[in-house]
C-alpha positions in Angstrom: -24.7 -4.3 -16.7 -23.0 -1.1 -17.9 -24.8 2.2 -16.6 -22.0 5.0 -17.1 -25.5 6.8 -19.3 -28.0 6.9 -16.3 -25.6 7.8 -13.9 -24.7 11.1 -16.3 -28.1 11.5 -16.6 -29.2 11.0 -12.5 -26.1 13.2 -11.8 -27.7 16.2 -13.6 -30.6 15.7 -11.5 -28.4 16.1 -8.3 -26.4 18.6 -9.7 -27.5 21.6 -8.2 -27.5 20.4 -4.5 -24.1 18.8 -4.9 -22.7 22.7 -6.5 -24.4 24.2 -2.8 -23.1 21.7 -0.8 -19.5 21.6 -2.5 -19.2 25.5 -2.7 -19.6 25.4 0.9 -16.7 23.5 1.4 -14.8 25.0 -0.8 -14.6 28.6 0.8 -14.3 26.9 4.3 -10.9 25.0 2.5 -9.6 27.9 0.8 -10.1 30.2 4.0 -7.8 27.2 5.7 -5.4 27.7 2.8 -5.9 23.9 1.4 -5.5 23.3 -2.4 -9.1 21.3 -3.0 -8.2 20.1 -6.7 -5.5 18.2 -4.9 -7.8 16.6 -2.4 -9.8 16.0 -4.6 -6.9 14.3 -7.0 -6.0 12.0 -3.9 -9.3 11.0 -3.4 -9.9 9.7 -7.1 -6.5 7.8 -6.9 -8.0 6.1 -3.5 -8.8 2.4 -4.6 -10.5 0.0 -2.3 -10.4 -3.8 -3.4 -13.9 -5.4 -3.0 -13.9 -9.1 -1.5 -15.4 -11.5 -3.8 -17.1 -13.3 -0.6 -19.2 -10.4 0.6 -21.3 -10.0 -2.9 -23.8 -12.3 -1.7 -25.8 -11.7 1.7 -23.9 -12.8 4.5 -24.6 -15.0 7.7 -23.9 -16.0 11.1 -23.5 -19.4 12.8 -27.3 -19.2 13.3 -29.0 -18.1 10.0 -28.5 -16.8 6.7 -31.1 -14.8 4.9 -30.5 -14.5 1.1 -32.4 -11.7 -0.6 -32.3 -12.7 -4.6 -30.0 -11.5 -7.3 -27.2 -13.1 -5.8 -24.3 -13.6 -8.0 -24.0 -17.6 -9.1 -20.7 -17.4 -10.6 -17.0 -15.3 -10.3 -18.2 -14.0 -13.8 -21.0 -12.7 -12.5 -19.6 -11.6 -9.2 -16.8 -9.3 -11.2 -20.2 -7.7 -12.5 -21.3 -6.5 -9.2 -18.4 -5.0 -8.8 -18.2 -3.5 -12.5 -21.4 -2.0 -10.7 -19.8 -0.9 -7.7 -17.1 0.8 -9.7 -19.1 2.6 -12.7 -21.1 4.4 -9.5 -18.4 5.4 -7.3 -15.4 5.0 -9.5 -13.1 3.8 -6.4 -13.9 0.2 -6.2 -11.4 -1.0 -9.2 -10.4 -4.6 -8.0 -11.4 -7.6 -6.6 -9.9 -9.5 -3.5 -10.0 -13.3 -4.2 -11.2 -16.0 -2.3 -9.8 -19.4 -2.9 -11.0 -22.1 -3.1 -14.9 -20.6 -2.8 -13.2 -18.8 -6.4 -11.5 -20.4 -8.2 -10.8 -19.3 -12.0 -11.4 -22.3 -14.6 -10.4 -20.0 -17.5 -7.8 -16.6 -16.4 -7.7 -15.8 -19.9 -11.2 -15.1 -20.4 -11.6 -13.9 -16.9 -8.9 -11.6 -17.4 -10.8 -10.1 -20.4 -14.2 -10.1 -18.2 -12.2 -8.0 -15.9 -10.8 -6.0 -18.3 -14.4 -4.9 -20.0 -15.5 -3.8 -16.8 -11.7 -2.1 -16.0 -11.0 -4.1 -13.0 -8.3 -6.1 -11.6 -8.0 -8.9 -9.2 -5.9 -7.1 -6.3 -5.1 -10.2 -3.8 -6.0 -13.7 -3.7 -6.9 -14.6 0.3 -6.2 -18.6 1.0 -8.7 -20.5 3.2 -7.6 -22.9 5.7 -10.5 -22.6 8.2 -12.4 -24.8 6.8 -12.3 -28.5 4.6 -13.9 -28.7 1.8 -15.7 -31.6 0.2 -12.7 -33.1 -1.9 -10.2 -32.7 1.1 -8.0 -35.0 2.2 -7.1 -34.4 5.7 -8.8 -32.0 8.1 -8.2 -28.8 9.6 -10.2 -29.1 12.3 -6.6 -28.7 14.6 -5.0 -26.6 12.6 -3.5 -26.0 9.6 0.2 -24.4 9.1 0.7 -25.2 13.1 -0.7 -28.4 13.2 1.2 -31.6 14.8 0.8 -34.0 11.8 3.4 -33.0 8.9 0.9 -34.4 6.1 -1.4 -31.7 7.2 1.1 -28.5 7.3 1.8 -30.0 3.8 -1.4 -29.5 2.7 -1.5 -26.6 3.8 1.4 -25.4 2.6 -0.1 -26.8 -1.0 -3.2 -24.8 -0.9 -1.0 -21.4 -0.1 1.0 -22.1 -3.1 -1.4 -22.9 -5.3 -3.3 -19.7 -4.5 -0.1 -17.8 -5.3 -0.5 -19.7 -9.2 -4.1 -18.7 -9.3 -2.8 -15.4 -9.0 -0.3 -15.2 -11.1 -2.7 -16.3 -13.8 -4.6 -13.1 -12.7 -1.7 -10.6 -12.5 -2.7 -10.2 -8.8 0.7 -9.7 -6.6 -0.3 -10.6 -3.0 -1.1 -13.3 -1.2 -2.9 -12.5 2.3 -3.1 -15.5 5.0 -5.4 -16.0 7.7 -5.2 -18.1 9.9 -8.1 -20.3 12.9 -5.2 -22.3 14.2 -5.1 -22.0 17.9 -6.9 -24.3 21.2 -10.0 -24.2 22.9 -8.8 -25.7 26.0 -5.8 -24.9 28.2 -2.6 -27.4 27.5 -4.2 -28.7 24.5 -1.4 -26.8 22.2 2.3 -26.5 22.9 2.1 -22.6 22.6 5.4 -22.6 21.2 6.1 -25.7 19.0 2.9 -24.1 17.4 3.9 -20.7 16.4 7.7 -22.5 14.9 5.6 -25.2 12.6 3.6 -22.2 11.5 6.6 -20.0 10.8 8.4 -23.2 8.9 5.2 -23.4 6.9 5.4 -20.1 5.9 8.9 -20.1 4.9 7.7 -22.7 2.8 5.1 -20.2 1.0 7.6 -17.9 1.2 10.0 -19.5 -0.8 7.1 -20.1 -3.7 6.4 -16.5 -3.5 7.1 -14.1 -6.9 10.1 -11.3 -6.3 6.9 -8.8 -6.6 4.4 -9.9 -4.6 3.6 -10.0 -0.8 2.3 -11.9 1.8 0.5 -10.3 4.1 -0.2 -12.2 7.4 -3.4 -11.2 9.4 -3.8 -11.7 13.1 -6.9 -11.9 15.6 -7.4 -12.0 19.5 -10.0 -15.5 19.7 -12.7 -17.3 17.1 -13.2 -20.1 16.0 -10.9 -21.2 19.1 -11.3 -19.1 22.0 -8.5 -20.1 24.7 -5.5 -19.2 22.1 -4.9 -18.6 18.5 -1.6 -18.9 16.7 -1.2 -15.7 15.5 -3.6 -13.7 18.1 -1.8 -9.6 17.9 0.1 -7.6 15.8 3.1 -8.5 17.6 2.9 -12.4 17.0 1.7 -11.1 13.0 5.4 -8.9 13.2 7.7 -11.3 14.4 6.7 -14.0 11.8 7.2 -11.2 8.9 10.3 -10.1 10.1 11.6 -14.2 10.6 10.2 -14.2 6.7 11.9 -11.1 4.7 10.5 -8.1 3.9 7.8 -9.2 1.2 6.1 -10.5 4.5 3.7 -7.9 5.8 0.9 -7.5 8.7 -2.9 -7.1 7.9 -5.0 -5.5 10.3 -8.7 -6.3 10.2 -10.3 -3.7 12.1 -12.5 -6.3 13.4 -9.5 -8.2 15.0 -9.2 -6.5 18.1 -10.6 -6.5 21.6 -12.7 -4.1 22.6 -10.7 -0.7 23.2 -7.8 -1.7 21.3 -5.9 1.6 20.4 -5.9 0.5 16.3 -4.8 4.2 16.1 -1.2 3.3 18.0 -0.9 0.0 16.0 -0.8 0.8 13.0 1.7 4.1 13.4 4.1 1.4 15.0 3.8 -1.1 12.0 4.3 2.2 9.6 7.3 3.4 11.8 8.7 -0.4 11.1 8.0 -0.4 7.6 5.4 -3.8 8.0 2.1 -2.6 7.2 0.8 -4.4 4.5 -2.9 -3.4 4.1 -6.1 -3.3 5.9 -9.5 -5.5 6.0 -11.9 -2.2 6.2 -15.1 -3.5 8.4 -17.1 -2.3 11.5 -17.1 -4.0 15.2 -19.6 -3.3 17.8 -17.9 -6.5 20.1 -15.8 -8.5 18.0 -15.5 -9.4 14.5 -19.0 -7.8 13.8 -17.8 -7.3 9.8 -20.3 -4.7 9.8 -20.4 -1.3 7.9 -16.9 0.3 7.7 -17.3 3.6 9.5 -20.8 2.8 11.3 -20.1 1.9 14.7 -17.1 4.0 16.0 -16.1 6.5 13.3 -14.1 8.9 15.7 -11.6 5.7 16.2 -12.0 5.6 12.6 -10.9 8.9 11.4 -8.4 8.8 14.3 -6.8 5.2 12.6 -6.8 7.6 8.9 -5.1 10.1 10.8 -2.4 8.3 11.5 -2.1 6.5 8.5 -2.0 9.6 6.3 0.2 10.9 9.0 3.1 8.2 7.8 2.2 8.2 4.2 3.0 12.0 3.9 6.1 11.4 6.1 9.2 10.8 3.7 11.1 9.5 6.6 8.7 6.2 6.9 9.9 3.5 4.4 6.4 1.6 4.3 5.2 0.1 0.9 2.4 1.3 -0.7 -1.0 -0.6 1.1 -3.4 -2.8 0.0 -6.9 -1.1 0.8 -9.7 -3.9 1.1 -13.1 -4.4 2.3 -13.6 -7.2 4.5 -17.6 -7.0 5.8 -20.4 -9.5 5.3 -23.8 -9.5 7.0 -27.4 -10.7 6.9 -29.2 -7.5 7.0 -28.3 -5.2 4.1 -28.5 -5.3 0.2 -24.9 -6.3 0.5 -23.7 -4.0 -2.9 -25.6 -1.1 -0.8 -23.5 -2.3 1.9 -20.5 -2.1 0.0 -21.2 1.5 -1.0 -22.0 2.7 1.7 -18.5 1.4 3.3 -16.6 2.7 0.5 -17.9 5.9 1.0 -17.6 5.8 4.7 -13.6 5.2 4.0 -13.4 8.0 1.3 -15.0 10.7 3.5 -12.4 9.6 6.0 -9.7 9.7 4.2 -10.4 13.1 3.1 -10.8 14.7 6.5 -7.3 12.9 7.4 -6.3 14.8 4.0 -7.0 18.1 5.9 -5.2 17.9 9.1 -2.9 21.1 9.5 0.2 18.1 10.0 2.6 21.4 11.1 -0.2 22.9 13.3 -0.8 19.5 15.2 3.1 18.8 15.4 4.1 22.1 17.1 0.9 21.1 19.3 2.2 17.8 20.4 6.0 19.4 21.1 4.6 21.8 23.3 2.4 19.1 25.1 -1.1 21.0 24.7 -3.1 18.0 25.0 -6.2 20.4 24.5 -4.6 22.3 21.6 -3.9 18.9 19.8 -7.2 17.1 20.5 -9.4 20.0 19.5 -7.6 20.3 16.0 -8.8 16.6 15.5 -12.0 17.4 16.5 -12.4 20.2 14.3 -11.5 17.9 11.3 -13.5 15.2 12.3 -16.6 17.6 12.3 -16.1 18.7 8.9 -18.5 17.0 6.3 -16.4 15.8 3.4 -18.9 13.9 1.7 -19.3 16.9 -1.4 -15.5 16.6 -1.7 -15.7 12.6 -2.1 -18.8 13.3 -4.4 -17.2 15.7 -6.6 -14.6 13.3 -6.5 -16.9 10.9 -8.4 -18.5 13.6 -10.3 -14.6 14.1 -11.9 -14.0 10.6 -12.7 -17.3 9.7 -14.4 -18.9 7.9 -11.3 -22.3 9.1 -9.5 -23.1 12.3 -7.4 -25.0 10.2 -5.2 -24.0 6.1 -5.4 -26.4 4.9 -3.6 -29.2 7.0 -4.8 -28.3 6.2 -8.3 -28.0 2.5 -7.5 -32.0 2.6 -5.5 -33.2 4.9 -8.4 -32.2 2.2 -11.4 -33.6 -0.6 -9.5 -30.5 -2.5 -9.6 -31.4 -5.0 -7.2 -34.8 -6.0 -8.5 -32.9 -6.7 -12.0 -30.2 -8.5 -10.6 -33.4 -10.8 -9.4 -34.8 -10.8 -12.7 -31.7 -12.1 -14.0 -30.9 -14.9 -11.8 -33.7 -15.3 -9.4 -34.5 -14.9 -5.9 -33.6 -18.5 -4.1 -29.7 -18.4 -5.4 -26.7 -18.1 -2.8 -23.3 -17.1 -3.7 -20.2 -18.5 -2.1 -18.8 -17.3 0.7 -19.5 -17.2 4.4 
């Protein structure tokens, strides 16, 4: 479904709100002495991958609620997100999900991709679960478990992710994995975490000279009395036994409550090992809700930091890998997905404004009060008519959402493939 007409023609429609709100913040800028055009230029370059998993309506362990027009295929599933992209012209690639998608043909899927000016930007492997065809099960473990056939398998899958992406051009690998014990002295805490970092040498060692493996962590599920690799610290030390394509992915959702994200990820930039980020929303745990919806402050203060080290020239971190990782039961899940992308953009853009000298000389001098009200300032400042005009720029929609309710997107999507369909994923 291309739309690049309507949204030109919707956009008129919202064009003179979007000149009142953006001359507003325009004059406040230029008062502060910030160039807009080149916030504005940062924000269009901004790409956030969208997970193939979460096009389809989400569930928990107790219900899933589909609600039509669900994508039955990766062909069709590279259309939502030809969707997402033509409205808010920041949601360029695809994070893959093997095996719920697998390509049968990359070279026509590669020209799919290219039609809708995509690209797949990771491949994610899945050992959490067994699938029908499986040989040997999971269910204690994959890269850390005690059988040797198992790790093999494993070990198998991971690589043959890697080829899947090559076939797609894609250059990282991210790994995540439910290894870990339910009960106490059912796992040899550390014969566990030296099988999983001999499996991963082994991935490593399959791995292209320009790709990356990023290695995610998290504190408990689906075993809740230890995990493998349970903290950023467990996620480091297996990178740095691997070599420096081996880099941590924080899921915002991986943490306990009142984790300080904020510190974490200034460490990992300070060490050069931050890889990317699973954008979602936790009210408790792994809540993969709406990025930005439940604690936004932490939010903007995580951005803060991050395009604190970016701008640094002294911090030797590769460039990240910016995905989406949320799926739930209650939402149009493409709303969803806008909505979280522009939850991240206005983010990002009021991390783009913080007065860097301003807050430094604050911080030397120890004015705690100085320091925290500058961030305050920022974080009160509505950024959405800079990520709009943003859009605007680049050909996407004033008003994504809007657009996307106006053209009754969803009710063709269930004219196309019908209401009772599910697409893969959790």
């Amino acid at each position: 479904m291309f739309i690049t007409d309507k949204i030109q023609e919707l956009n008129e429609k919202s064009a003179t709100s979007h000149a009142f709100h953006f001359e507003h913040i325009s004059q406040l800028l230029t008062r502060r002495g910030i160039d807009i055009q080149s916030i504005i230029d940062k924000i269009i370059a901004f790409q956030i991958a969208i997970p193939s998993w979460a096009l389809g309506t989400g569930g928990t362990r107790f219900g899933r609620f589909p609600g039509g027009g669900e994508p039955r295929s990766l062909e069709e599933k590279i259309e939502d997100v030809g969707l997402l992209h033509q409205l808010n012209r920041s949601s360029g690639s695809i994070s893959l999900h093997i095996p719920w998608d697998i390509p049968k043909d990359p070279t026509a899927l590669k020209s799919h991709l290219q039609a809708y000016g995509l690209a797949i930007d990771s491949v994610n492997s899945n050992t959490f679960q067994d699938q029908p065809d499986q040989t040997l099960s999971y269910k204690f473990g994959s890269l850390c478990h005690t059988d040797a056939g198992v790790r093999q398998q494993a070990i198998d899958h991971n690589i043959a992710c890697i080829e899947h992406g090559k076939a797609l051009d894609s250059r990282v690998l991210t790994v995540w994995l439910a290894d870990g014990s339910n009960f106490p002295g059912q796992q040899h805490f550390r014969r566990a975490w030296q099988r999983t970092a001999d499996s991963l040498s082994e991935i490593y060692r399959a791995l292209p000279q320009d790709w990356a493996m990023l290695i995610e962590y998290k504190p408990y599920e689906p075993n809740f009395y230890s995990m493998v690799v349970p903290d950023w610290g467990t996620s480091y030390t297996l990178c740095a036994s691997l070599g420096t394509k081996a880099q941590v992915l924080v899921d915002l959702g991986h943490h306990l409550p009142n984790t300080n994200i904020e510190q974490i990820v200034a460490r990992l930039m300070h060490f050069g090992r931050l890889g990317g980020f699973h954008f979602n929303g936790s009210m408790y745990g792994d809540d993969d809700l709406t990025t930005g919806s439940i604690k936004p402050y932490q939010f903007f203060l995580i951005f803060n930091e991050l395009v604190d080290a970016m701008t640094d020239p002294a911090v030797k971190n590769p460039p990240l890998a910016w995905m989406i990782d949320a799926s739930h039961n209650t939402k149009d899940p493409l709303e969803d997905l806008l909505q979280s992308v522009q939850n991240i953009l206005t983010t990002y853009a009021k991390a783009l404004l913080v007065d860097r000298a301003t807050l430094g000389d604050a911080q030397q001098n120890n004015d705690a009060l100085a320091a925290e009200e500058l961030l305050r300032d920022i974080f009160a400042t509505d950024t959405r008519a800079l990520v709009a005009e943003a859009a605007r720029q680049s050909g996407g929609a004033i008003d994504p959402i809007g657009v996307y309710r106006n053209l009754k997107i969803r009710e063709k999507l269930i004219e196309k493939r019908g209401k009772k369909n599910i697409a893969t994923g959790l």
